[in-house]
C-alpha positions as CSV (number, residue, x, y, z in Angstrom):
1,X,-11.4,-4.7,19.8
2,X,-7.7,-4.5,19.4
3,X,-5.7,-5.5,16.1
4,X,-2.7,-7.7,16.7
5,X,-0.5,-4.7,16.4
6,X,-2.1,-3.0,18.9
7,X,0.5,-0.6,20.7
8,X,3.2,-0.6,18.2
9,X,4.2,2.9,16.6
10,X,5.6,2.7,13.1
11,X,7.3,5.4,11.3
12,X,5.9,6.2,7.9
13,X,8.5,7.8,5.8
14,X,7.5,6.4,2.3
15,X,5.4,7.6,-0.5
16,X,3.9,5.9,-3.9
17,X,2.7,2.6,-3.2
18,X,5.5,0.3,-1.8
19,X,5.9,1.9,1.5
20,X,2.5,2.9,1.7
21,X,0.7,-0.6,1.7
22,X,3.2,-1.9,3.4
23,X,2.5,0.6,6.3
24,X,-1.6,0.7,5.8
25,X,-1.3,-3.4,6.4
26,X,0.4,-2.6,9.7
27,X,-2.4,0.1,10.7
28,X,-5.1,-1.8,9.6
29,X,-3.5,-4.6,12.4
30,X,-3.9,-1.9,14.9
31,X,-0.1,-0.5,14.9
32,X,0.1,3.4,15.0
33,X,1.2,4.5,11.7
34,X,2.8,8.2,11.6
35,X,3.1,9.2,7.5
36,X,6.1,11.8,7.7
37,X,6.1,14.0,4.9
38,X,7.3,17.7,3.2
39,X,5.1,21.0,3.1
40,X,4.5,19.6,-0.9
41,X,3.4,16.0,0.3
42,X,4.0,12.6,-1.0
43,X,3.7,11.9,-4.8
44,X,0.5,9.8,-5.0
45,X,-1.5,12.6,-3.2
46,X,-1.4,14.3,-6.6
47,X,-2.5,11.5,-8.8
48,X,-6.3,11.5,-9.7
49,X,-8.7,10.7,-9.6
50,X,-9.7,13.5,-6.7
51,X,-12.5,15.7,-5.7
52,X,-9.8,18.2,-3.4
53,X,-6.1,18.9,-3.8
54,X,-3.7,16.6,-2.4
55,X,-6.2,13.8,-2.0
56,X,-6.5,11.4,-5.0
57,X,-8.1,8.2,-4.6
58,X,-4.9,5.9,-4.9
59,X,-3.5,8.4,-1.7
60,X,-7.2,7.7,-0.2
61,X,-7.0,3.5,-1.1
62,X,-3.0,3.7,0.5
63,X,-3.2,5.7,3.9
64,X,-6.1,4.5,6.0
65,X,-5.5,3.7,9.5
66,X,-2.4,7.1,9.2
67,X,-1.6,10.1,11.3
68,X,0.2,12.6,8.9
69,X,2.8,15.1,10.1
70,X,4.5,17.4,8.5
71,X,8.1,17.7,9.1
72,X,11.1,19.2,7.2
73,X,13.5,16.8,8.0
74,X,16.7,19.1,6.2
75,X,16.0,21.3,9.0
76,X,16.8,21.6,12.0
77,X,13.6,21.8,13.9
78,X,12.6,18.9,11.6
79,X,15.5,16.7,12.0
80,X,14.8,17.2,16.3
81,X,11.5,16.5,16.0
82,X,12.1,13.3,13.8
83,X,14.4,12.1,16.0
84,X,12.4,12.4,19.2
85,X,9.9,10.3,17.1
86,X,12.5,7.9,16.7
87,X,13.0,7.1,20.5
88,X,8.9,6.4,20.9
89,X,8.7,4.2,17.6
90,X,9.1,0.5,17.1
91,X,9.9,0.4,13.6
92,X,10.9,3.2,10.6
93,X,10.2,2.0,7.7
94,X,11.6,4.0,4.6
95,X,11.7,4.1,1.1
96,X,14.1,6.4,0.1
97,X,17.6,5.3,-0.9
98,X,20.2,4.3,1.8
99,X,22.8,7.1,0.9
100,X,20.1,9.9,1.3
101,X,19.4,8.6,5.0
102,X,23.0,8.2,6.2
103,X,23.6,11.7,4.9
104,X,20.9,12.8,6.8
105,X,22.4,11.2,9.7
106,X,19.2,8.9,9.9
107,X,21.4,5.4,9.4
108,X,20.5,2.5,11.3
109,X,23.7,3.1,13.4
110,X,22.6,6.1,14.5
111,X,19.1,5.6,15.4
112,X,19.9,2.2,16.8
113,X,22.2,3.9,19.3
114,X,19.1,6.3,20.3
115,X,16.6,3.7,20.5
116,X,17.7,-0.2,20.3
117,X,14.8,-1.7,20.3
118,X,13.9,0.1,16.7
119,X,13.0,-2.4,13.8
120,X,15.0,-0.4,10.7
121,X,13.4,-1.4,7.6
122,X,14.4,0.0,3.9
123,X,11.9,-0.8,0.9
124,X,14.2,0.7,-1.8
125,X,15.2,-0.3,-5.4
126,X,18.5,-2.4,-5.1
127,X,20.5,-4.2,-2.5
128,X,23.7,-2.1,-2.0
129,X,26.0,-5.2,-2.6
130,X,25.5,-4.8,-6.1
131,X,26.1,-2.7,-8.9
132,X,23.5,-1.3,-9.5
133,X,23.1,-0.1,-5.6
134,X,21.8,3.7,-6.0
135,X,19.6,3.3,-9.0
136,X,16.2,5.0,-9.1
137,X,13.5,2.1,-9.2
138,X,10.0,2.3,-9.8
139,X,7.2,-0.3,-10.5
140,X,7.7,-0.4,-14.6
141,X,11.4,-0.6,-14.3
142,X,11.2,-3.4,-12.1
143,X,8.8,-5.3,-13.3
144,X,11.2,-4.9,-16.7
145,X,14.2,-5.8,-15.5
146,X,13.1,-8.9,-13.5
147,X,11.8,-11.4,-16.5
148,X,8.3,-10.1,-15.3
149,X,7.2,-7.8,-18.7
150,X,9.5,-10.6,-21.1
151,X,7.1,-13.4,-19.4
152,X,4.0,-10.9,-19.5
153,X,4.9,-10.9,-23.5
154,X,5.8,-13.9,-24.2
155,X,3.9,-15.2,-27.2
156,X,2.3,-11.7,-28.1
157,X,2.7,-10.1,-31.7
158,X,3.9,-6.6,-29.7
159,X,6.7,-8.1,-27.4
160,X,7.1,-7.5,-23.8
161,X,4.5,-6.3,-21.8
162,X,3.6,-4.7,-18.1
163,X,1.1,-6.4,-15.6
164,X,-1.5,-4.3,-15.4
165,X,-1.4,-3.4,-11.9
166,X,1.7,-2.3,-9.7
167,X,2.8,-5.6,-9.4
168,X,6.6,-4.9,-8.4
169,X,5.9,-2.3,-5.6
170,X,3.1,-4.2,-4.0
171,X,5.1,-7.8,-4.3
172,X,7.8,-5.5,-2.3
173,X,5.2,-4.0,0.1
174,X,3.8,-7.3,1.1
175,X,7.5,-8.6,1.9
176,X,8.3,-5.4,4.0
177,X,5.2,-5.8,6.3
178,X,5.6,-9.8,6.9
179,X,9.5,-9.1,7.1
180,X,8.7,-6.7,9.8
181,X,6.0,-8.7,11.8
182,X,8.6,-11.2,11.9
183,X,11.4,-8.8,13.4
184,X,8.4,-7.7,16.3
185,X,8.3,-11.6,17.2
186,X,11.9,-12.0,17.2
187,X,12.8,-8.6,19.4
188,X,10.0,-10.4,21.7
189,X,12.5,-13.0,22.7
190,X,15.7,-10.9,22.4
191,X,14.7,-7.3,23.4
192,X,16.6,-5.9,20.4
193,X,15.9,-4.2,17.2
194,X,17.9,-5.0,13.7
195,X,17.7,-3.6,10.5
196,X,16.0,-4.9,7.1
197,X,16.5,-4.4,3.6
198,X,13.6,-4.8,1.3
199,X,15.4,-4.6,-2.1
200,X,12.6,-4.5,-4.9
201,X,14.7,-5.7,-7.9
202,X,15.5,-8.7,-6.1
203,X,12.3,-9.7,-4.3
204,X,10.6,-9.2,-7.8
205,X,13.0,-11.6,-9.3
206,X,12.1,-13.8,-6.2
207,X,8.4,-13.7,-6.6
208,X,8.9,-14.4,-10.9
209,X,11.4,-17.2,-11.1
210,X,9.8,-19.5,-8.5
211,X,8.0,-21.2,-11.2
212,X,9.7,-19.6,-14.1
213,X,13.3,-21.1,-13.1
214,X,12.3,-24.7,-14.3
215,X,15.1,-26.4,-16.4
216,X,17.8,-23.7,-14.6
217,X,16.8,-25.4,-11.4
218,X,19.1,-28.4,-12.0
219,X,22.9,-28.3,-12.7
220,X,23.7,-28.7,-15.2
221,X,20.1,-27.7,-16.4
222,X,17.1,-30.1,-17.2
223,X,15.7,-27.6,-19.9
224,X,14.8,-24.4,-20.8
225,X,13.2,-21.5,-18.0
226,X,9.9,-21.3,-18.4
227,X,6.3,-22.8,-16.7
228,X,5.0,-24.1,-19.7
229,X,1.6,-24.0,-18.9
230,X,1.3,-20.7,-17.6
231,X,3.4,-19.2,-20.5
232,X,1.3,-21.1,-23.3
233,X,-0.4,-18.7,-26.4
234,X,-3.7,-20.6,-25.7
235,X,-3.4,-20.1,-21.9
236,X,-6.5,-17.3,-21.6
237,X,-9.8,-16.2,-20.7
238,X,-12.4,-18.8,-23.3
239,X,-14.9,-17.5,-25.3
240,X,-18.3,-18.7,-25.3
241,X,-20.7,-18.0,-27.4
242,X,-21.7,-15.0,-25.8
243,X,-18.6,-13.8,-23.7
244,X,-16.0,-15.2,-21.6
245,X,-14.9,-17.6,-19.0
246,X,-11.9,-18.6,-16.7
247,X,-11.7,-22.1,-16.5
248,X,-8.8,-24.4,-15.0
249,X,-9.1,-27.9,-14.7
250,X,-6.3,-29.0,-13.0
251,X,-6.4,-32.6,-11.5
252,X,-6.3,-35.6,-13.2
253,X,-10.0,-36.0,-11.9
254,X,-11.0,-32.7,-12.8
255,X,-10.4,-33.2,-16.6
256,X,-12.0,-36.1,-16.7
257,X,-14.4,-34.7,-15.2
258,X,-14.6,-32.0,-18.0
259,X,-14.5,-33.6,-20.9
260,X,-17.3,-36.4,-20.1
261,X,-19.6,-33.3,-19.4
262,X,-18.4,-31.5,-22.4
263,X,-19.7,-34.3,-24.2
264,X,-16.0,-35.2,-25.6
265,X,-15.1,-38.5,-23.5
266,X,-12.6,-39.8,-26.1
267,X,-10.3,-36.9,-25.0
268,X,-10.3,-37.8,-21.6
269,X,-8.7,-41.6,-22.4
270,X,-5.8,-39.6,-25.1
271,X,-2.4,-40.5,-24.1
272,X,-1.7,-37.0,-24.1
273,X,-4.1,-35.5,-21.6
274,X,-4.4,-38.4,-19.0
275,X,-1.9,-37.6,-16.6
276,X,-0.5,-34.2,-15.7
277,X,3.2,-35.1,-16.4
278,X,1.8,-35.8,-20.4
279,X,-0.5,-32.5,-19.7
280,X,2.4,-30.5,-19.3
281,X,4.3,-31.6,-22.6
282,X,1.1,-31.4,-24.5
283,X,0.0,-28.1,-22.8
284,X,-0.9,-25.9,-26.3
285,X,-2.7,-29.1,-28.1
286,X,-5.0,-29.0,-24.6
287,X,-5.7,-25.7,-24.4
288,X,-6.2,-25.1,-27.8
289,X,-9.0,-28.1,-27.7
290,X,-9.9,-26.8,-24.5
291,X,-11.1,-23.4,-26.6
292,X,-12.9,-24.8,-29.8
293,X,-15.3,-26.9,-27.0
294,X,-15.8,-23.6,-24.8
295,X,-16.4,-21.9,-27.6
296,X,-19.9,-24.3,-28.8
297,X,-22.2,-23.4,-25.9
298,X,-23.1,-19.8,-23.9
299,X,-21.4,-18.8,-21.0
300,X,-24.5,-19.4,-18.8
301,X,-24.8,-23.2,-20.0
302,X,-21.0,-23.9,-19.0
303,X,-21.3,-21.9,-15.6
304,X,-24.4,-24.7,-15.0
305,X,-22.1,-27.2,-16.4
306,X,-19.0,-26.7,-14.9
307,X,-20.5,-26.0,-11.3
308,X,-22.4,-29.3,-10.8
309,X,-19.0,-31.1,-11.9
310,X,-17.5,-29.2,-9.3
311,X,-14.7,-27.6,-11.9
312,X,-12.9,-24.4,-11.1
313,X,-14.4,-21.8,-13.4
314,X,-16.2,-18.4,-13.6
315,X,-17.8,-15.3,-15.8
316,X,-15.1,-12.7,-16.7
317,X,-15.4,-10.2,-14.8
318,X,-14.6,-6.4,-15.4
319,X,-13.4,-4.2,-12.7
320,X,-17.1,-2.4,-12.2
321,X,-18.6,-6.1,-12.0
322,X,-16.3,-6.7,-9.1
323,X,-18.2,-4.3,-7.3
324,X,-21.6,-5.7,-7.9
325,X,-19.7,-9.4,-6.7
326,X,-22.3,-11.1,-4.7
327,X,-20.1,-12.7,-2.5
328,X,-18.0,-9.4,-1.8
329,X,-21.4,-8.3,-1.4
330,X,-22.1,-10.8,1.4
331,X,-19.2,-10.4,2.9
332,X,-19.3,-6.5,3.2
333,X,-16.1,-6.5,1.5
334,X,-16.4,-3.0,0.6
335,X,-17.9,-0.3,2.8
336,X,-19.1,2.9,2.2
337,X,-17.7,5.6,4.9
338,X,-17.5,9.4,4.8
339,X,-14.3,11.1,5.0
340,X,-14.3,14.3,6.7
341,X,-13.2,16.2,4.1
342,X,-13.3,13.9,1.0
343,X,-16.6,13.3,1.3
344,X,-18.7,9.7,0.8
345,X,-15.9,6.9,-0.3
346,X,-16.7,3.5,-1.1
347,X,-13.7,1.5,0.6
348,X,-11.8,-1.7,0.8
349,X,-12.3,-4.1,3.7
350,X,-9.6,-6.0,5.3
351,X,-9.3,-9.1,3.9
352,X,-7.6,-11.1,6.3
353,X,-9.4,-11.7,9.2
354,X,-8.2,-12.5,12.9
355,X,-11.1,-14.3,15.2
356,X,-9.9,-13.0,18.3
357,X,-7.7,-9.7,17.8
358,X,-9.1,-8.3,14.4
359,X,-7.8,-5.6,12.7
360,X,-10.4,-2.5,12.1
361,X,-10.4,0.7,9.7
362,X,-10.0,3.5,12.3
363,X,-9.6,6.4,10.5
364,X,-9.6,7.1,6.8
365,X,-6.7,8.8,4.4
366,X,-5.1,11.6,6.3
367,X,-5.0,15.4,4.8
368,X,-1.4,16.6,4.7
369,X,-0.4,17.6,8.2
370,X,-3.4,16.7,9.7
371,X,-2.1,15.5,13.2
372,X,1.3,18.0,12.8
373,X,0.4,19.9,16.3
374,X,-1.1,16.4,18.2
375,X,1.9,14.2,17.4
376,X,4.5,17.2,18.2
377,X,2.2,17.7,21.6
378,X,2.8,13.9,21.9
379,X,6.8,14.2,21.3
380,X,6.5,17.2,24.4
381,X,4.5,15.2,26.8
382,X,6.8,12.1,26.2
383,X,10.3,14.7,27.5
């Protein structure tokens, strides 16, 4: 079976994260991903862990479903070959910054004017309306910059803090592959390509302030920024007596719910906790009841609890119990394949699912110039 990108050619010439899951979401939807890089390779080829050179397992978890060729785009034989590529391929998607590509002569004007039904899409630090157009950007800096660490902090003893995963690029990667879907539907109905600019600084600030703008909603302002409840000190994983658990009533019925099996039903009538609107105002006082009663029984009596009052909660789990998930387990979320060169892999299933044109994992992470002398014969054929 075909993926729903079945037939589409996209041109790969990112490297880290951003670009990259941007692109593997497109190949794992059946598009034909080409990875473009130098003799030296992208970046996160080099990170570890890795068993061989130039294949580390955050390249290996980024560049499924990838052809990699080798080109040296300064030269000249690079720069021809790149642009023959351009006049088969339905989208480029970049990463580097804008000025870089129109001094290469790879602007959107001039690869438009080979090939206008190319969807032009740049995942790159800043928009170039601003000041700070040009800037190097990377996750950290992002994530900095956009309220993200400040709100990650808030409340600690040690001040701001990061989001411990690469929150920023892959916020940005997402955005590039549904802005670029929705260019492929659009050039269905009007037979032309357009460019896209996937500015990270400003999707990040995007993705943070949708809750986090509160009181600066209104003009004038209704209060302070901030979502309360996500930003109180109490606002954690519980302890039991023996470990940890997420917990989140929400609804009105759900605490209810809670405190009459907690054995506490005088909270559930308070003044402060009845409705969500008093919830919200009263968020610490809740939260910090909401941890002395988690704290009187094991995590095992709450999970029994909590379940048959149909609450949202469950264990804390670390990153190795994730792997040992039952229903990942039942759902064959991750696989174990064997790369040709890398060896046995466990991977990561798709996790959105189509019921009649599902996406599949082809091939696994490409070795550095891998398909060099089969795309190039492809580039010949296609004269």
């Amino acid at each position: 079976m075909s993926g729903p990108l079945d037939g589409i050619r996209v041109l790969d010439l990112t490297s880290v994260a951003m670009g990259p899951y941007a692109t593997q979401i497109l190949g794992d939807m059946g598009a034909d991903v080409i990875k473009i890089e130098t003799h030296l390779g992208e970046v996160f080829r080099h990170v570890s862990s890795n068993r061989n050179p130039a294949m580390g397992a955050a390249f290996l978890n980024l560049n499924r479903n990838k052809r990699s060729v080798v080109l040296e785009l300064k030269s000249s034989d690079g720069r021809d070959a790149f642009l023959e590529l351009v006049k088969t391929a339905d989208v480029l998607i970049f990463n580097v910054r804008p000025q870089s590509m129109r001094k290469l002569g790879f602007d959107f004007e001039s690869l438009s004017a080979l090939n206008p039904r190319l969807i032009y899409c740049g995942a790159y630090g800043f928009s170039e309306a601003g000041p700070y157009a040009g800037r190097p950007a990377f996750d950290d800096i992002v994530q900095a910059m956009s309220g993200t660490a400040s709100l990650q902090g808030r409340n600690k003893d040690d001040g701001p803090a990061y989001v411990n995963t690469i929150l920023a690029d892959k916020t940005a990667g997402l955005t590039a592959a549904y802005s670029i879907a929705m260019a492929l539907y659009e050039r269905e109905r009007s037979g032309l390509g357009q460019a896209i600019k996937v500015p990270m600084f400003e999707t990040m600030v995007s993705f943070t302030l949708t809750e986090h703008l509160a009181g600066e909603t209104f003009r004038p302002t209704e209060g302070s920024m901030g979502y309360d409840r996500v930003l109180s000190a109490h606002r954690k994983p519980y302890q039991t007596r023996d470990g940890f658990i997420g917990l989140l009533p929400y609804t009105d019925a759900q605490w209810q719910r809670f405190f009459a099996v907690a054995g506490y039903p005088h909270h559930a009538s308070d003044v402060r906790f009845e409705k969500l609107n008093e919830r919200s105002k009263n968020i610490d006082a809740l939260y910090d009841i909401l941890a002395d009663i988690i704290s009187q029984r094991s995590t095992g009596d709450w999970m029994t609890l909590l379940r048959d009052a149909d609450i949202p909660s469950t264990p804390v789990l670390t990153p190795e119990e994730v792997l040992e998930d039952e229903h990942l387990a039942a759902t064959g979320f991750f696989r174990d394949d064997v790369h040709p060169t890398e060896g046995p892999l466990r991977t990561i299933s798709i996790p959105v699912k189509f019921s009649r044109t599902p996406g599949d994992i082809r091939r696994l992470a490409p070795n550095l110039g891998e398909h060099t002398h089969e795309i190039l014969s492809e580039i010949q054929d296609s004269r």
